[in-house]
C-alpha positions as a LaTeX table, in Angstrom:
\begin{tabular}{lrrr}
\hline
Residue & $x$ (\AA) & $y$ (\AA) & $z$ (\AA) \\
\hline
Unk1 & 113.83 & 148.06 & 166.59 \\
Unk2 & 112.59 & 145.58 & 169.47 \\
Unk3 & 112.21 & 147.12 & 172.76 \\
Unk4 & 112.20 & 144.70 & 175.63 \\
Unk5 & 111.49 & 145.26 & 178.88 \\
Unk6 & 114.54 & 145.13 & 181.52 \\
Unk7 & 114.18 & 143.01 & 184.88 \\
Unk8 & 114.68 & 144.53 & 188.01 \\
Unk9 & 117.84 & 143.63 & 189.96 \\
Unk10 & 117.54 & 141.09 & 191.95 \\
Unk11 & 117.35 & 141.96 & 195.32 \\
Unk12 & 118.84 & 140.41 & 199.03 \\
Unk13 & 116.34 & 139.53 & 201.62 \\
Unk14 & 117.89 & 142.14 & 204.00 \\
Unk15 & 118.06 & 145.15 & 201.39 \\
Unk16 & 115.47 & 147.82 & 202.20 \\
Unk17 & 112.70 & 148.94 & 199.39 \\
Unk18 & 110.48 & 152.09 & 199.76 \\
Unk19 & 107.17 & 151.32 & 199.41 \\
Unk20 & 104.57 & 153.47 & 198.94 \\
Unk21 & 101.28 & 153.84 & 200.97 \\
Unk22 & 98.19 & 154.98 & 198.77 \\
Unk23 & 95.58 & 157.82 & 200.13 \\
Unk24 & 93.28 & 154.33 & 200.44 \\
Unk25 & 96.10 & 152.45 & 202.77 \\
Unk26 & 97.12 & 150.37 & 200.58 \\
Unk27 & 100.94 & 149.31 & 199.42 \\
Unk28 & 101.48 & 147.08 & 196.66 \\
Unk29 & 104.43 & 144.37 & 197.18 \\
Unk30 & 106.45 & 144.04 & 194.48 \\
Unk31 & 106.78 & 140.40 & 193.18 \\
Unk32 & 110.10 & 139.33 & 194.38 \\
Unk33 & 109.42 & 140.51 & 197.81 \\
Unk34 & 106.11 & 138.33 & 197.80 \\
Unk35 & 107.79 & 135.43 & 196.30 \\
Unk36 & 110.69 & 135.90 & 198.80 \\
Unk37 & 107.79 & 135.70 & 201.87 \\
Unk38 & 106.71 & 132.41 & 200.81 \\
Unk39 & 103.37 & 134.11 & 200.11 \\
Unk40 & 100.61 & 131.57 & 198.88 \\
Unk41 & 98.06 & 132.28 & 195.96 \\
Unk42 & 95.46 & 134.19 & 198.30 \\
Unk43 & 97.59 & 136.73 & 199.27 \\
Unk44 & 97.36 & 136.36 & 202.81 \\
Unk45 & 99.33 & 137.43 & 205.50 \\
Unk46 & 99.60 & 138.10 & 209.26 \\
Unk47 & 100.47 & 141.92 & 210.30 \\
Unk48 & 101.57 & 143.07 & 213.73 \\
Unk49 & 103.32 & 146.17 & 215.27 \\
Unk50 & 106.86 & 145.68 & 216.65 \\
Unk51 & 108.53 & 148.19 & 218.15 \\
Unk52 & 107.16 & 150.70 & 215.73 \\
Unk53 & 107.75 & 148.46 & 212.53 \\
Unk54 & 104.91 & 146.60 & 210.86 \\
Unk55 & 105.65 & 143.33 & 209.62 \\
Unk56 & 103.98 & 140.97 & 207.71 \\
Unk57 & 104.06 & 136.97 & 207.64 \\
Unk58 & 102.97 & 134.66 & 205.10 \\
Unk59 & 101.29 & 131.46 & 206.29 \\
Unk60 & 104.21 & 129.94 & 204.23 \\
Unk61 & 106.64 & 131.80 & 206.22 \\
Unk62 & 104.82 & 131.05 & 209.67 \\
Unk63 & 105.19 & 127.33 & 209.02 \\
Unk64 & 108.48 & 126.99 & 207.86 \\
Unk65 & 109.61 & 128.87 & 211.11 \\
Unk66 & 107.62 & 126.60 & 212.94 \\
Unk67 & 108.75 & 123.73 & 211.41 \\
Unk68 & 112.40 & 124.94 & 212.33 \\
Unk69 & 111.76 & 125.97 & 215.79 \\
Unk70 & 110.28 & 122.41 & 216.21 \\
Unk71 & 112.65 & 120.58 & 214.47 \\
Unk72 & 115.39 & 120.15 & 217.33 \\
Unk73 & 112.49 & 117.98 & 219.43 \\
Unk74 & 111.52 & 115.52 & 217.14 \\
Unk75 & 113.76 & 112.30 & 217.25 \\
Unk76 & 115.29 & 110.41 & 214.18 \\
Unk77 & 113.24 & 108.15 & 212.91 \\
Unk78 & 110.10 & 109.33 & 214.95 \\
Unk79 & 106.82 & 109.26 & 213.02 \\
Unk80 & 104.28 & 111.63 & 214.81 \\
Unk81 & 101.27 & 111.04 & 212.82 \\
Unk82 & 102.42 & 107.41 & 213.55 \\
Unk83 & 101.87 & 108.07 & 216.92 \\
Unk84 & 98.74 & 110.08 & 216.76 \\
Unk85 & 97.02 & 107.88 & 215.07 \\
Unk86 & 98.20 & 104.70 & 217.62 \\
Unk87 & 96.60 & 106.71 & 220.39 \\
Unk88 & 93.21 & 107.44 & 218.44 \\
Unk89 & 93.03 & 103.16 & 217.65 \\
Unk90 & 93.10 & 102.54 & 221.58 \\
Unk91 & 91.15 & 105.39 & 222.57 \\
Unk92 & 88.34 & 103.91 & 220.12 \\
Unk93 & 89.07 & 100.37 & 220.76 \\
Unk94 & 90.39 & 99.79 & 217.12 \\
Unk95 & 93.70 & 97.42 & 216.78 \\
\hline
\end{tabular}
């Protein structure tokens, strides 16, 4: 007889999971959850209070919401960097 282990179900970003808080303060995120935050390798994120709720933000996250919030201001066809780098020749005097 083979026993094999069953996967969880996934879950939707908007369904709530208990977590538990150890005497020590810690709470482990389950796997899907961290995958689902866009959460790098180091296991970093940014925590703040709001309104009572803490909530957590990978740097993964962070970006791609900055990226989106930003994305309505940059034109088609517009290179940035491009740009940038333009302004750095003439400030140094480079062509």
């Amino acid at each position: 007889m083979t026993l094999s282990a069953k996967a969880p179900p996934k879950r939707s970003s908007g369904d709530p999971v208990t977590l538990t808080i150890g005497s020590n303060g810690r709470v482990v995120i389950p796997k899907d959850l961290r995958e689902a935050m866009a959460m790098g390798e180091d296991g970093k994120v940014t925590a703040r209070i709001v309104d009572g709720e803490l909530r957590l933000i990978s740097l993964g996250a962070a970006l791609k919401r900055a990226q989106a919030a930003l994305a309505p201001l940059k034109k088609p066809g517009e290179s940035v960097v491009d740009e940038f780098l333009a302004e750095r020749h003439a400030m140094w005097g480079e062509e």
